[in-house]
N, C-alpha and C positions, 0 to 999 in steps of 0.2 A: 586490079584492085590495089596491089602496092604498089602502082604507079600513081593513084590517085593521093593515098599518104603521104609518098616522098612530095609530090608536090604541094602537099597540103602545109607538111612541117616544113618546109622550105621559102612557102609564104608566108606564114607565120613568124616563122623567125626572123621573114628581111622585115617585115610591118613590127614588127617590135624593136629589133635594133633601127628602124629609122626613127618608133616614137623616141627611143632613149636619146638619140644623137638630137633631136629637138627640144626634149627636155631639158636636156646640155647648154644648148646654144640658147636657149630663152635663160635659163640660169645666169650665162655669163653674161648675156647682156644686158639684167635687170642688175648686175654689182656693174658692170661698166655705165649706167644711164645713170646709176645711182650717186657712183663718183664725180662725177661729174656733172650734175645736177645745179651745182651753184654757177656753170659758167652760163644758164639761159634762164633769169629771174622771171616767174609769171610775174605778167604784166597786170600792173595795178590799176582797177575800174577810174576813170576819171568822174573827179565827184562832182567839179563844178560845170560840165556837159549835162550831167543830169540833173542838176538844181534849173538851170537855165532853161524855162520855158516859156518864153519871151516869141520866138519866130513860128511857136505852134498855138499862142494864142491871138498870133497876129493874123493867122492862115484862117482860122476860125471864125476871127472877124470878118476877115474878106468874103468869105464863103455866105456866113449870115448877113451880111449886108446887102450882095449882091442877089439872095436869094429874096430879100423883103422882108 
């Protein structure tokens, strides 16, 4: 039976000190992604792609034309 404890508090304790050491590394990595955050700008929607629907009401036509 206190063979079962010892190894009970001993799993315990490695599953704890590995969530800590994770908790750790997620920490420094969200101030390192953080600082450096300005050298990879989210890329801006382009607006005139989306204004432009020119080759999909040409696709339309072909389609209703050729269907009658």
């Amino acid at each position: 039976m206190a063979e079962g404890f010892v190894l009970l508090i001993i799993g315990m304790v490695t599953v704890f000190a590995f969530l800590q050491l994770m908790v750790g590394i997620m920490h420094l990595s969200a101030k390192f992604f953080i600082k450096y955050a300005e050298r990879n700008p989210e890329p801006q929607p382009a607006a005139d792609a989306a204004a432009d629907l020119t080759p999909i009401a040409v696709a339309i036509a072909a389609v209703k034309s050729r269907l009658g």
